[in-house]
N, C-alpha and C positions, 0 to 999 in steps of 0.2 A: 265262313270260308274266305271272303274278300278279305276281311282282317287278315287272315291268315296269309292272301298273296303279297297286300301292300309290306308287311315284314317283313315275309322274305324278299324280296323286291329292296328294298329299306338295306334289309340287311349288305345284299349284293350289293346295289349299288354305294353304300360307304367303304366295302374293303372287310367290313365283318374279322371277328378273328383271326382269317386266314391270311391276313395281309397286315398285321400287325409286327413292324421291324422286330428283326432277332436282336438277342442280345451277345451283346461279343461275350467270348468267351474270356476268362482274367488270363494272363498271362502266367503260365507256369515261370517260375526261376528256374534256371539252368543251368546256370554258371554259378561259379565260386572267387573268392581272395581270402587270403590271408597275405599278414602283417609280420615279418619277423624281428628278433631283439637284434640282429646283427643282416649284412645283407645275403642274400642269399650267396650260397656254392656255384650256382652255374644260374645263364640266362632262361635256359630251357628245360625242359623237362616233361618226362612220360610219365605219368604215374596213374594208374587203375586205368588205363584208356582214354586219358582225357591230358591232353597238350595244356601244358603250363610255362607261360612266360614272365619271367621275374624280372624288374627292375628294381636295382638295391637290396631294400626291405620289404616290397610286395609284391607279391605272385598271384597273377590272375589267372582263369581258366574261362573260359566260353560257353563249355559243356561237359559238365560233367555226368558222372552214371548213380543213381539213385541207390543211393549207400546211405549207411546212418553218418551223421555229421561226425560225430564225436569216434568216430572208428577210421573214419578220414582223416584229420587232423593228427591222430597219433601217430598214424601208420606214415602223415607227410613230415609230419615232426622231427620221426627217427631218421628221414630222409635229409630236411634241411635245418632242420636244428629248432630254437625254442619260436615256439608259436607265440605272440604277444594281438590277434585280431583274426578270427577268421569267424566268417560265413560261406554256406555252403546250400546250395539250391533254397535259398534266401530263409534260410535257418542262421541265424548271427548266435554262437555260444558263449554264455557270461562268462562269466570271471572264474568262479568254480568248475564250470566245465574246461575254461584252458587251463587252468590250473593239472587239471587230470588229465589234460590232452597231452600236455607234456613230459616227456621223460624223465624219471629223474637221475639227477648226476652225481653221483658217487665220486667221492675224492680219492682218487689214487696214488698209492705207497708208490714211493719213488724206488726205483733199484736202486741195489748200493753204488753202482756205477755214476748212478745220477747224484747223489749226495755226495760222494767224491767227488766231483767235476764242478758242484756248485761251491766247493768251498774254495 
């Protein structure tokens, strides 16, 4: 029985388990960039609920809404044109996946107005 007080006793007095620091939690990502081949259309931008600010050729976001990456970048694609870098709630997409993030571009028959006018 004494054994049994000095432990718990022991126990209390160091702190025992229940005084053992937490641990931090990791930090979720939240925000997004991407990279484009030309600079962007505009400085700003709304797109899925989440403010994006572009200088030149990159456009950041802060916070964005937990979407698939690669369903985001098409859909920002069609918005500002060809994606050459993005990450998205610290998901970074290789090379194959921009490759399919981006739209492709079909070459367009000139009206006959326009082949008149270029000659």
């Amino acid at each position: 029985m004494r054994s049994l007080l000095f432990a718990v006793a022991a126990l209390a007095a160091t702190g025992g388990p229940v005084m053992a620091e937490p641990q931090p939690a990791k930090p979720q990502a939240t925000g997004a960039w991407l990279t484009l081949s030309a600079p962007a259309p505009r400085d700003y931008i709304v797109f899925d609920g989440a403010a994006w600010r572009c200088e030149g050729q990159v456009c950041r976001s802060l916070q964005v809404k937990s979407l698939p990456p690669l369903r985001s970048c098409r859909r920002l694609a069609r918005e500002l044109g060809t994606v050459t870098g993005f990450s998205y709630r610290g998901v970074a997409l290789s090379d194959a996946q921009l490759a399919d993030c981006n739209p492709v571009r079909f070459a367009r028959t000139p009206s006959p107005a326009e082949v008149a006018a270029a000659r």
